[in-house]
C-alpha positions, 0 to 999 in steps of 0.5 A: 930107392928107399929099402925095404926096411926104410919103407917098413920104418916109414909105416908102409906095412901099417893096416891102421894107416888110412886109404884116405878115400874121405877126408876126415876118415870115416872112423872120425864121423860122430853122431849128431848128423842125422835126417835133418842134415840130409833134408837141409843137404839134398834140398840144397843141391842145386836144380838141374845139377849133376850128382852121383848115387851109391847103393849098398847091397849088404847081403852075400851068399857067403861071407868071405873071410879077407873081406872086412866090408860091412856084409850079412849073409842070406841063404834066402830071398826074403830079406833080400826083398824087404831090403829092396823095398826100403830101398825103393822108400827111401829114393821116395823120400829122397825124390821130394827133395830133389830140385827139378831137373837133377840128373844121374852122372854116376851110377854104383851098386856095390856091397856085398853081393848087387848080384844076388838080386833076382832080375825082378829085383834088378828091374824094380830097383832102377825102376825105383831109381830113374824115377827118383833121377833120371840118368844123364845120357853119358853116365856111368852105371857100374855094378859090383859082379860076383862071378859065383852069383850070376847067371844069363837072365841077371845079367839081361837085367843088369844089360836091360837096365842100363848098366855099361860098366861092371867090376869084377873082385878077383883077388887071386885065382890060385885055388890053394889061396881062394880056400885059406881066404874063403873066396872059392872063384875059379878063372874059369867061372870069372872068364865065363862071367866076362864073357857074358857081359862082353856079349851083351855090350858091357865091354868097360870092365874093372878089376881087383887083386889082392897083394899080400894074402897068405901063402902069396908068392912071387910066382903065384901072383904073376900066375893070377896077374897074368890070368886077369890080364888075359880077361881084357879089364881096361881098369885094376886096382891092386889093393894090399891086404889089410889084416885088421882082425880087431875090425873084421871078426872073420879074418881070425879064420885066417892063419896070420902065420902064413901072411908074407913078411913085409919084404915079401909084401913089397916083392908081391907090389912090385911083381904085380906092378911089373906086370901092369906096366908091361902089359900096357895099363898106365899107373894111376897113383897108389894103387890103380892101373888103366888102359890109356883109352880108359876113362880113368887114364884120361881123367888122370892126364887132364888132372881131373881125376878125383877121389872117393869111396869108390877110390880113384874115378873121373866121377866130377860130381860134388854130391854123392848120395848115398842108399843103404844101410850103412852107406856114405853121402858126400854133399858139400856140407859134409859126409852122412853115413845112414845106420850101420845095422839093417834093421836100425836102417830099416826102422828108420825108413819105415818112419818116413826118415832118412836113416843118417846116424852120424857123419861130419859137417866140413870146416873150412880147414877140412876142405883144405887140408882134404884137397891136400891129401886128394893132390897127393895121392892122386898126383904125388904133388901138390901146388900150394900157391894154387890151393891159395888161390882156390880156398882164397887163404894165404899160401903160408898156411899152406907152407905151415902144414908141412911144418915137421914132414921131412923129419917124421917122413925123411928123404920122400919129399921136395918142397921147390918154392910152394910145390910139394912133390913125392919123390918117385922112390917114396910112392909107395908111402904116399898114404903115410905122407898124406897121414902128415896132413890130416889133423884127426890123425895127427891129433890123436898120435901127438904130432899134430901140425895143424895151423 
């Protein structure tokens, strides 16, 4: 078993090392994928394929400070209602680009705050959505919930429109720590939240906890873990917080001085995982635990399970368009990201454009050295003669990108003939021997081992 100061030496507490919920990361997108790219990309989707949509609804009520997602506070519906009508122009311009017969498989609204919408925004929405696309008839439609910003005529909205999974950020229900990391949401208002979806037939729930917040400790996270688990979620992400106070500016309100120490961090993981386990939920690579009736936890076990922006999913699809300011498209060509800032979005919309700003087109090597990363963090192994024959490359250039791991990453890897397997000791550092793999980031610390 790797000790704390081996997995501390190995960069397990480094917040700069990615999630790898894109390959390359989005820090390494550059301008020049723009509104053409996204015509010649949404064009080239084939007729009667399946693809998944993502809308970004950036505005929150109030803007919590661990969050380091891109959000903008409103006090009022005004802005939320310009936002919605460039929405809906924006799915305009996608729909005359769509082939016949595309479908929805997966549906998400996230943010920010879906829930802020009233329900005549809600409806207007999917509205403006399904006659872009319609929903295949077993497809997900997931809302991100904030419990503090729902009532009972939002969620007939969301029920009435077709939502059949809803995701619920926890992130720890000790009052002490909700108010150092200004998110004020008491179990009482989350269980009351759950119960109204429940009562309504959306029984498929997935959940968020962080690790690692200030003042966190064992005994506190076994409180908020054994709270959320009475709530009955069939999916949790266990997330370690990430102190990034140079990319979100509001985390400085947050008293690094009371942050636990990298032991403590790794005690809060395990604790937390513990208690998963016990409980039932089966582990899903590096951060996720579901119910083995869970969609995910059957996904996994086929080997079907992907990776994205969403994280984990069984979502199969290879196009994921995505609305909204500051939203990221996967099609296989590449990844767009439209304009970070609403107004820049909203001005380009107005235009008749799609709002791309920058984004990346794949190399042949970034298809690769991506499924690499995907096997590893999904599955912890990774068969290299398989990936031969998928990219139709010979297996050595695969061999060639393990070149340097064992000295740089020591005693967390096998390699038996063309399997590479993370020993169960080294998954908590999974994401550091993905980070082996990715040119982009190699390139840039001077230990590059691309072929």
């Amino acid at each position: 078993m790797q000790t704390t100061s081996q997995l501390k030496r190995l960069g397990l507490f480094d917040a700069r090392v990615p999630r790898y919920t894109s390959y390359p990361t989005a820090p390494h997108f550059k301008a020049g994928v723009g509104s053409a790219n996204l015509s010649d990309w949404i064009s080239a989707i084939p007729a009667d394929d399946a693809v998944s949509l993502y809308v970004h609804i950036p505005f929150c009520r109030r803007l919590c400070w661990f969050c380091a997602c891109r959000t903008q506070g409103t006090s009022t519906a005004e802005p939320v209602v310009a936002y919605v009508n460039s929405l809906k122009q924006e799915l305009s311009t996608i729909k005359t680009l769509l082939a016949d017969g595309i479908k929805l498989e997966h549906l998400h609204w996230g943010g920010g705050t879906p829930t802020l919408l009233q329900p005549e925004m809600i409806a207007d929405l999917t509205d403006a959505i399904l006659s872009t696309t319609p929903l295949a008839p077993d497809a997900q439609f997931s809302v991100e919930i904030d419990p503090s910003e729902i009532d009972d005529a939002r969620l007939d909205a969301l029920a009435a429109a077709g939502m059949n999974r809803a995701s619920i950020g926890v992130q720890d229900f000790d009052p002490m720590i909700q108010e150092v990391i200004g998110r004020p949401q008491s179990y009482e208002i989350t269980k009351q939240a759950v119960d109204g979806l429940r009562a309504r037939g959306i029984n498929s729930l997935n959940m968020d906890i962080l690790y690692g917040l200030p003042h966190q400790n064992t005994a506190r996270i076994t409180d908020s873990v054994e709270k959320l688990i009475s709530l009955g979620p069939d999916r949790v992400a266990l997330f370690g917080y990430a102190h990034v106070p140079w990319v979100a500016r509001r985390q400085t309100l947050i008293p690094t001085e009371a942050l636990p120490s990298a032991e403590e961090r790794l005690d809060l993981y395990n604790t937390a995982r513990d208690l998963f386990i016990a409980a039932g939920y089966d582990e899903i690579g590096i951060d996720h635990f579901a119910l083995p009736s869970d969609g995910l936890a059957k996904a996994h076990k086929a080997g079907t399970m992907k990776r994205n922006f969403q994280g984990y999913t069984e979502d199969a699809s290879k196009v994921m368009i995505g609305v909204g300011a500051s939203s990221i498209a996967r099609y296989p060509q590449g990844y767009a990201q439209n304009e970070p800032a609403t107004s820049k979005y909203q001005a380009a919309v107005r235009d008749g454009r799609l709002a791309g700003a920058k984004g990346h087109v794949f190399s042949d090597e970034d298809l690769a050295r991506g499924r690499v990363i995907e096997e590893l963090l999904c599955y912890f192994r990774v068969d290299f003669a398989k990936l031969a024959d998928e990219f139709t490359r010979p297996v050595d250039d695969f061999l060639a990108m393990v070149v340097g791991l064992d000295a740089a990453m020591p005693d967390t890897t096998d390699l038996d003939g063309t399997v590479l397997t993370i020993r169960p000791s080294a998954r908590p550092v999974a994401r550091m021997i993905a980070r082996h793999f990715d040119d982009y980031e190699m390139n840039e610390s001077g230990h590059s081992q691309a072929v």
